[in-house]
ZAKOLVO-721464 format. One record per residue (C-alpha): z, x, y. Coordinates in steps of 0.2 Angstrom, whole numbers, plus 5000, padded with zeros to 4 digits. Layout:
# residues N
      Z      X      Y
      Z      X      Y
...
***
This chain:
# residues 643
      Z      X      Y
   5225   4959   4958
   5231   4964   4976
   5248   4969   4979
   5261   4971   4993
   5278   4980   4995
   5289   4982   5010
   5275   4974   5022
   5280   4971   5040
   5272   4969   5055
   5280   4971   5073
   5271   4971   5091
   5284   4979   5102
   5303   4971   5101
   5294   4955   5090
   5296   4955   5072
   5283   4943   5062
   5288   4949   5046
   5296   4961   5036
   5301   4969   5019
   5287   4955   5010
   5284   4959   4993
   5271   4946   4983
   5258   4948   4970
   5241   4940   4968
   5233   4936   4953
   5215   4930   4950
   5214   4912   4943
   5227   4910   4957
   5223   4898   4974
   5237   4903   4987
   5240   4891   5002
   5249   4903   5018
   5258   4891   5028
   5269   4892   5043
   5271   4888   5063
   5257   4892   5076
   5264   4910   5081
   5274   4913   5063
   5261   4927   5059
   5248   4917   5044
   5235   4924   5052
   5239   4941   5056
   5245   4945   5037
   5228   4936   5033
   5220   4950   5044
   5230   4965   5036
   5227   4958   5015
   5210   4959   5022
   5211   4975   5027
   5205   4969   5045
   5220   4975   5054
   5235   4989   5051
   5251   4983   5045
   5270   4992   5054
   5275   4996   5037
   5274   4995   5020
   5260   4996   5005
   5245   4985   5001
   5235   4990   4985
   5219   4984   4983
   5208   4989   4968
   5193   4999   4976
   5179   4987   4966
   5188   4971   4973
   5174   4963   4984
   5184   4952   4998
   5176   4939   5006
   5183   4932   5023
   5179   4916   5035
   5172   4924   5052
   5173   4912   5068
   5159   4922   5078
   5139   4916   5074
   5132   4921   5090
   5126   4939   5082
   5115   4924   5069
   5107   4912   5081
   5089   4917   5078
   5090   4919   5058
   5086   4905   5047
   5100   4895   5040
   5098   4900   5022
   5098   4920   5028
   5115   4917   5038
   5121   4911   5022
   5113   4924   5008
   5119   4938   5021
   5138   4935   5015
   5133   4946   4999
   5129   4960   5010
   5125   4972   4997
   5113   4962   4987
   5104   4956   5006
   5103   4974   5011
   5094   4978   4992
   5084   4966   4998
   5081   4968   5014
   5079   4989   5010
   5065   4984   4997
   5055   4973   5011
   5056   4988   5022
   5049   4999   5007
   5034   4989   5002
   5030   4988   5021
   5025   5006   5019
   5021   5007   5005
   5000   5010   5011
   5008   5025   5018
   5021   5032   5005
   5031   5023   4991
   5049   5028   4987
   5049   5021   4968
   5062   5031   4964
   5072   5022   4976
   5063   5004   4975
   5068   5006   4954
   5087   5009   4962
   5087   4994   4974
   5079   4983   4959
   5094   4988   4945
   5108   4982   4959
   5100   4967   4963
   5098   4961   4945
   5115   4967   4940
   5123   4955   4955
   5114   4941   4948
   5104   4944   4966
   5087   4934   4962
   5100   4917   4962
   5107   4923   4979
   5096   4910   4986
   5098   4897   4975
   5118   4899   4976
   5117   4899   4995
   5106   4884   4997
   5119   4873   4984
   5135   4877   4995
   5125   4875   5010
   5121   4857   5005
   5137   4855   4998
   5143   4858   5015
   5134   4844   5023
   5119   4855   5028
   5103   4848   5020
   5089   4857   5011
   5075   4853   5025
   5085   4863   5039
   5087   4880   5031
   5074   4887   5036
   5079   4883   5053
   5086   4897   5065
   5105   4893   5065
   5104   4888   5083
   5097   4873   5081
   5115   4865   5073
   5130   4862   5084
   5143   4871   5084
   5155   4865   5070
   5140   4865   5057
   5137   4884   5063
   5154   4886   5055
   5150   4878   5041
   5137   4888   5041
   5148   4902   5041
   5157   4896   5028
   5144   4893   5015
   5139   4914   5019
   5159   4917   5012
   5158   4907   4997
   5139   4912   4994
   5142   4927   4990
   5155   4924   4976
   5168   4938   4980
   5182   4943   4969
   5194   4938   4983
   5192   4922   4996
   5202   4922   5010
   5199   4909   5022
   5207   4904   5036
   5207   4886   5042
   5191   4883   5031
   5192   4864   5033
   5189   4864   5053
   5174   4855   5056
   5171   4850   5040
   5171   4827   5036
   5182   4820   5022
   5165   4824   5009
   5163   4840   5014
   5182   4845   5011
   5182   4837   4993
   5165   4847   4990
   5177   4862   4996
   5191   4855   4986
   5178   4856   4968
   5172   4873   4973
   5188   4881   4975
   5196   4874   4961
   5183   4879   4951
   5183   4897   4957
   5190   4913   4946
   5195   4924   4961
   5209   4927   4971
   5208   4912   4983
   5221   4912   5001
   5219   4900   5010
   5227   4894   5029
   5224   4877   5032
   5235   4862   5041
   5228   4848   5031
   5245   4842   5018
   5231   4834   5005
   5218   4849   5003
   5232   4862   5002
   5240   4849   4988
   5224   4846   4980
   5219   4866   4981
   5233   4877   4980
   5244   4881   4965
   5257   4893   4974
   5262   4894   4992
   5266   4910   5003
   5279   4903   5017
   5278   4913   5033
   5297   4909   5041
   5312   4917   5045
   5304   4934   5048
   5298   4936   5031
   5285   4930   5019
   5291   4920   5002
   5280   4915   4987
   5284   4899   4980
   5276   4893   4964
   5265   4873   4965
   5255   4864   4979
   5262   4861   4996
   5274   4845   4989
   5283   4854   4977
   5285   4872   4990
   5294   4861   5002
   5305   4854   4990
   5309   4870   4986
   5311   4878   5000
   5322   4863   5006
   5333   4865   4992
   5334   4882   4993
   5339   4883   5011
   5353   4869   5007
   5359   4879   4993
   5359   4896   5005
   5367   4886   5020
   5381   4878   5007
   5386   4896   5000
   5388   4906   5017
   5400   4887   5022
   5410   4892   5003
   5412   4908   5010
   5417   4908   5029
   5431   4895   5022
   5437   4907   5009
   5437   4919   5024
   5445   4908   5038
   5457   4904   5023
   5461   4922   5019
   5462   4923   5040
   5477   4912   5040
   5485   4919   5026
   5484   4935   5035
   5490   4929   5054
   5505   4919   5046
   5512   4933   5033
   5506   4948   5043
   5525   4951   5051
   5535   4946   5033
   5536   4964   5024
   5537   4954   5008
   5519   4948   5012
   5514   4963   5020
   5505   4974   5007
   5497   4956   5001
   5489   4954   5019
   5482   4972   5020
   5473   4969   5003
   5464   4951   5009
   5461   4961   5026
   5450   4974   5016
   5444   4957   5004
   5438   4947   5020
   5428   4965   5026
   5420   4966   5009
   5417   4946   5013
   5410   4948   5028
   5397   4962   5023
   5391   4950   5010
   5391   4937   5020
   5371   4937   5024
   5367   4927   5040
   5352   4914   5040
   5339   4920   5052
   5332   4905   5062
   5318   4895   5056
   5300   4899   5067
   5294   4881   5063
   5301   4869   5080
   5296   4851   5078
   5291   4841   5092
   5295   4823   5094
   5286   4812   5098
   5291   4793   5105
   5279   4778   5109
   5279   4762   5114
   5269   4748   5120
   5273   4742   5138
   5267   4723   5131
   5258   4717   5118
   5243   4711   5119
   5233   4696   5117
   5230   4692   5096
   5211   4701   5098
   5213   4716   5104
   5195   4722   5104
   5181   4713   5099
   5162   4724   5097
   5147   4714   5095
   5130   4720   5091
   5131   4740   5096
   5118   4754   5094
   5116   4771   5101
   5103   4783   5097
   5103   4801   5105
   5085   4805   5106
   5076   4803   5090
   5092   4801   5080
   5100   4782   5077
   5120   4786   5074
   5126   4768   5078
   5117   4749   5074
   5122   4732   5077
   5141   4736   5074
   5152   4723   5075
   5169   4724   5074
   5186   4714   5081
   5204   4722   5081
   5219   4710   5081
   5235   4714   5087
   5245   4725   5078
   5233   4733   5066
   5231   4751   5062
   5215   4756   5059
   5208   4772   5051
   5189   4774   5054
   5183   4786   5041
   5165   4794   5035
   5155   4808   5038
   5152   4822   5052
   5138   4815   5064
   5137   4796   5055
   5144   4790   5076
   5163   4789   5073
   5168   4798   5088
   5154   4789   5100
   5161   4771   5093
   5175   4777   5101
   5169   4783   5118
   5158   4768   5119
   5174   4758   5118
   5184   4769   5131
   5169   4768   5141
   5164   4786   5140
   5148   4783   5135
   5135   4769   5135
   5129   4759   5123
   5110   4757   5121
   5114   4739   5116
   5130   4725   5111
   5144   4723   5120
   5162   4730   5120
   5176   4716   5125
   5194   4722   5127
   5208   4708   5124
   5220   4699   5135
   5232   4712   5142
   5226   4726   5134
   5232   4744   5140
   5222   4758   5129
   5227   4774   5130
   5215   4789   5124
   5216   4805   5115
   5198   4813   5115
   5194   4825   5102
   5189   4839   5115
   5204   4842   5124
   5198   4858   5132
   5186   4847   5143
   5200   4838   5151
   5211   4853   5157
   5195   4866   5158
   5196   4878   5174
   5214   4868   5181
   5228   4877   5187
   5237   4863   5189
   5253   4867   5181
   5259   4857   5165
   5274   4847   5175
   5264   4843   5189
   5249   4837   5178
   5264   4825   5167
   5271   4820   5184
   5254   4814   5191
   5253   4802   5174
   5271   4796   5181
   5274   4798   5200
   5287   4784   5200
   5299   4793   5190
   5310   4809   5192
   5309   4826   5188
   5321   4826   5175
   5312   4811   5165
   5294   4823   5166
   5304   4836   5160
   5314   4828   5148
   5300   4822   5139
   5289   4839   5141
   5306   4845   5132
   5301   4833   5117
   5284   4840   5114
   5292   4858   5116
   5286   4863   5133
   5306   4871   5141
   5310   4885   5151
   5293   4895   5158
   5281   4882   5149
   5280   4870   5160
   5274   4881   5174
   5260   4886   5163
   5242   4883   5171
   5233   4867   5159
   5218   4876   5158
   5227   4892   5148
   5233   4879   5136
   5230   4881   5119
   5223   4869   5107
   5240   4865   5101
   5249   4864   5117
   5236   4853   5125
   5237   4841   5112
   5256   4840   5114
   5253   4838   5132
   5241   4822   5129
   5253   4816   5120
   5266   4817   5132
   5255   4807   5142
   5253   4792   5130
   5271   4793   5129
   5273   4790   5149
   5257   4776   5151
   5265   4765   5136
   5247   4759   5128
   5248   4744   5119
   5232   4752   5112
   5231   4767   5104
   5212   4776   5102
   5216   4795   5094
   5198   4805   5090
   5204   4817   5077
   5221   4818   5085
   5227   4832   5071
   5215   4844   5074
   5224   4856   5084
   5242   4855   5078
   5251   4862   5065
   5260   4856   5049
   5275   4852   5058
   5268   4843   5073
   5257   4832   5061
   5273   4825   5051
   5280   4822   5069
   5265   4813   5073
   5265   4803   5060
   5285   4798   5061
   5279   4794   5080
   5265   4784   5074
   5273   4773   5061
   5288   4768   5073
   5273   4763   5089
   5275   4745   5089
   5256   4743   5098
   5239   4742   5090
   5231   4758   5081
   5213   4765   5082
   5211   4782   5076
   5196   4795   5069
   5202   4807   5056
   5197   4818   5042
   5215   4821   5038
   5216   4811   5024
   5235   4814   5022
   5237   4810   5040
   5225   4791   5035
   5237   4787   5020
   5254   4788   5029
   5248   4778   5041
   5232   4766   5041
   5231   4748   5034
   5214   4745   5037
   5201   4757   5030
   5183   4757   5043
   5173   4769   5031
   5154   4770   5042
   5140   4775   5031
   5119   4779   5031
   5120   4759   5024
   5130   4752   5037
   5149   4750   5040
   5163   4748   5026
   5178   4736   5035
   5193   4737   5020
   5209   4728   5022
   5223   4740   5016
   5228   4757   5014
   5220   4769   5009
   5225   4774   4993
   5221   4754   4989
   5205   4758   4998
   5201   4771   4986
   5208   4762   4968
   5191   4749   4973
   5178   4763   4978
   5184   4775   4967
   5189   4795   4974
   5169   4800   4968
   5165   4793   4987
   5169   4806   4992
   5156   4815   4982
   5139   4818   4991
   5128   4815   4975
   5140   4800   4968
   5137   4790   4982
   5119   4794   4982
   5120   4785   4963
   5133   4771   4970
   5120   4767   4983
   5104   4767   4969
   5114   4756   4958
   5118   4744   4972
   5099   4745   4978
   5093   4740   4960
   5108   4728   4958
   5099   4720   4972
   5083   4720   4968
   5089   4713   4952
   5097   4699   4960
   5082   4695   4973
   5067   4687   4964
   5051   4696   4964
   5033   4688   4966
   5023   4693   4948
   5011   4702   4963
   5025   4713   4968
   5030   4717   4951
   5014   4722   4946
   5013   4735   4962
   5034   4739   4956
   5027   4744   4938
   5010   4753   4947
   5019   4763   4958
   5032   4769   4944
   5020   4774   4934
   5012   4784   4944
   5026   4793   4948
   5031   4795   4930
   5013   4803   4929
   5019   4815   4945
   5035   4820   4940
   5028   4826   4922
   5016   4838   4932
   5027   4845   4945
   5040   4848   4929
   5028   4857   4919
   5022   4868   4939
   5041   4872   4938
   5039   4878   4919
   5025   4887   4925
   5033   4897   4940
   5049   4900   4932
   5040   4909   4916
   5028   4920   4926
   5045   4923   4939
   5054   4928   4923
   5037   4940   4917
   5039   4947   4935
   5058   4953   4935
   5055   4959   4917
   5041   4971   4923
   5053   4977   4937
   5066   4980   4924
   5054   4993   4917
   5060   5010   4920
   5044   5018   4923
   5037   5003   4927
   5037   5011   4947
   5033   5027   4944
   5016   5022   4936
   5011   5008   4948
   5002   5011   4963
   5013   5006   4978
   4998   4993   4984
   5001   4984   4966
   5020   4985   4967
   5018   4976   4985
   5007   4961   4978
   5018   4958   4964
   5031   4957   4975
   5024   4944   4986
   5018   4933   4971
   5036   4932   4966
   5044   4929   4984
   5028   4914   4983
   5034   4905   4967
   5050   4907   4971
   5045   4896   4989
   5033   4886   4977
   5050   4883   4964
   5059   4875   4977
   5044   4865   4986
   5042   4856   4968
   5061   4855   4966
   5062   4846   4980
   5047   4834   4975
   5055   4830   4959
   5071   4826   4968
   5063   4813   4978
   5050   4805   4965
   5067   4804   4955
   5076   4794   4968
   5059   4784   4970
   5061   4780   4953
   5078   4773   4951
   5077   4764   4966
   5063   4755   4956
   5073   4753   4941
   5062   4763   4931
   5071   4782   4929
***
């Protein structure tokens, strides 16, 4: 259980919050929610003990383990993948790691007093299924089994995150508290999120921007706004139904009572002079002072909501893009083959599916960012695409341009007030607009690109993950802004809130090729089914639909002969590697029951201690070798219909 009373938190004359009072239960999953600025982060920071709050007490039970989402892996680029990820149970890793360092010198002198000690805490943490925890939420996380033992910098920089990530939840702490975990992550590895966390027994608190994972997660909301923090019991849907309702019903009390006061005001002013009135008026003037001090004033909301205003300067001819035949490979690795793919006028299309499958280079292909290695990309009749990349910071990186002049060179024909009439839309007034572009942050630059779009008037629309950078109250204005856009729509997103409010055509790219649904996509998902999402449904979905096939397609008696060969003799391998595993796991469990020994240290010479030691850290290694094997002779199998 963690606590807090009379928290508040000030930098110089600025109040975030104050006089914030909540309590957090285990069982609990609590999404903290608010504007860019409102301070979600910084009470994240002080509940983790990471920063000092002004005022006010936090209690925290001294065994609570807390486990928090860090943004900085450069200190991890030369470790193995898996290691990053065991290290989040930092107690365990340094038993670990401590015991290594002992049986290294253990020809010279052997501490097994020290080496029994190290042994007791890893076995009590459930320590000797650290690795086997970390390698699940790793590959749960869209990192597969064959890179972990990869330094981490071989991945990009999202999966670094991720890998990140997995270290946090790894390491199953007694509190989670993560702050915008679902960055970087694709729509399957949010749902795999989305499982684990509901799942979970902790404490869980969470920052996120994405409407549908804090709905799907979160079963009480802290609201960071009007210079306070509130606690509001449900998902994100029902806290802002509250909240409305609560503000209506605060706004409507304060209007009953300034009317009783104006009204005691005029009784006052016209009976004041009439001695018959006179004691009567001093009584309400004393009633309107007791009024007024009760009379609690609304502080302002922090949340501001852009607007945001599109429209096309024509339509454009009925097809507005037509793909044919495309492929790009980067090096070694195939992300895009023979798509085709034509847009008509008018639709308003959400192309979906996991991080690296090509979504993002389909695009740039078509905006002619990059080139194709083969097919061709026709825009229609009249066509006028406008383009809002994913990576923002490239377009403004190292400019001083200020953000007015950069709008104004998008629209030199018009005057100053239209550039900062609309600036004023996407909340860039007063100093704002003399801010150099490149200081930008991600939030601010993608209010500016839009600002743009809504100068050039594209009859085409291409966004690449346009909600990443904004916060809750931009995303519903982006939305409202996107349903009134009379042009065509093309957009990447992993915001599956954001691709049910507005898509009616469902692109979902996959390993097997390209998914093109006509509809929304909550019809998209009543015909595939929410498991799609799930890593290792699809991977049954696709082996049922290989050996529907194969079903379907007649076989020469030649080939089923070789089908009913081959699956035997994998039947014949899968029985041996399951009885290797059998093997391993018994002598594994005969080793940790030797080092359960109490004496067992004391008695053994340090040289016998070591090899033992080794031959467990082997079979573990051999464990999940043969795991892996049978994984693969099982897929063989279904895919021959014969599991």
């Amino acid at each position: 259980m963690i606590s807090v009373s009379g928290l508040a938190k000030h930098y110089g004359p600025q109040t975030l919050f104050e006089d914030v009072a909540f309590q957090l239960n285990p069982g609990n999953r609590y999404g903290l929610v608010g504007a860019n600025g409102s301070g979600k982060s910084t009470l994240l920071r002080i509940l983790s003990g990471q920063e000092e709050a002004s005022a006010g007490t936090l209690a925290i039970p001294k065994r609570l383990t807390l486990g928090f989402l860090e943004q900085n892996h450069f200190q991890y680029e030369q470790m193995p993948i898996l290691e990053v990820a065991m290290m989040g149970d930092h107690a365990v890793w340094e038993a670990m790691t401590e015991k290594e360092r002992l049986l290294e010198r253990a020809h010279e002198e052997f501490d097994g007093e020290r080496y029994a000690e190290l042994e007791d805490l890893i076995l009590a943490r459930d320590g000797y299924s650290l690795e086997a925890r970390a390698g699940e939420v790793l590959e749960g996380l869209g990192i597969p089994t064959e890179t972990h033992r990869q330094p981490l910098s071989t991945l990009s920089g999202g999966f670094k995150l991720r890998v990140l990530l997995a270290k946090t939840l790894a390491a199953k702490p007694d509190a989670l508290m993560l702050d915008e975990p679902t960055n970087h992550l694709d729509i399957v590895s949010i749902r795999w999120l989305e499982k684990f966390l509901a799942a979970y027994e902790g404490i869980a608190i969470v920052v996120s921007h994405d409407h549908r994972f804090l709905d799907n997660v979160c079963n009480q909301i802290i609201d960071v706004d009007y210079e306070t923090a509130i606690l509001y019991p449900g998902n994100y849907t029902d806290f802002e139904a509250a909240k409305h309702e609560e503000r209506t019903r605060r706004e409507a009390e304060n209007e009953r009572m300034e009317k009783k006061i104006a009204d005691h005001q005029a009784f006052i002013d016209r009976f004041r002079a009439k001695a018959t009135k006179a004691r009567q008026a001093q009584s309400k003037v004393k009633l309107i002072e007791k009024m007024a001090d009760d009379l609690e004033p609304l502080p302002p909301s922090s949340r501001r909501y852009p607007t945001f205003r599109f429209r096309q300067v024509r339509p454009s001819g009925k097809d507005a893009l037509v793909i044919e035949g495309l492929s790009k490979a980067y090096g070694d690795k195939q992300v895009l083959e023979g798509v085709s793919l034509t847009v008509r006028r008018g639709d308003r299309i959400a192309i979906i599916g996991p991080n690296g499958i090509g979504k993002s280079t389909l695009l740039k292909i078509a905006m002619g960012e990059v080139e194709a290695d083969a097919g061709t990309v026709e825009w229609g009749y009249e066509t006028y695409p406008g383009y809002f990349a994913q990576d923002q910071k490239e377009i403004f990186k190292g400019s001083k341009q200020s953000v007015e002049a950069w709008l104004w060179d998008k629209c030199p024909g018009e005057p100053i007030g239209f550039v900062r009439g609309n600036l004023g839309t996407v909340l860039f007034s007063g100093d704002d607009v003399k801010k150099a572009v490149g200081s930008l942050s991600g939030g601010e630059g993608a209010r500016l690109v839009f600002a743009r779009l809504a100068v050039e008037h594209p009859n085409v629309m291409v966004l690449d993950e346009p909600t990443n950078h904004l916060d809750l109250e931009a995303i519903d204005a982006l939305v409202e802004g996107l349903k009134a856009y009379d042009g065509t729509l093309i957009f990447v997103s992993h915001d599956r809130w954001f691709v049910s409010e507005l898509a009616d055509r469902i692109i979902e790219i996959s390993p097997k090729g390209i998914d093109d649904f006509k509809g929304t996509y909550a019809e998209y998902l009543e015909v595939v089914g929410d498991d799609h999402l799930d890593a290792d449904a699809a991977m049954l979905r696709v082996k049922r639909e290989k050996k529907s096939k194969e079903k379907a397609t007649p076989v020469s008696q030649e080939e089923e002969r070789e089908r009913r060969r081959r699956a035997k003799e994998l039947a014949k391998r899968r029985d041996q590697v399951t009885t290797q595993v059998e093997k391993a796991e018994e002598r594994v469990g005969a080793i940790n029951e030797t080092f359960c020994d109490p004496t067992y240290f004391e008695k053994t010479p340090p040289k016998e201690v070591a090899k033992l030691e080794r031959e467990q850290k082997e079979l573990n290694a051999t464990i999940e070798e043969l795991m892996g094997e049978w994984e693969r002779i099982e897929t063989e199998l279904e895919a021959l219909g014969a599991g």
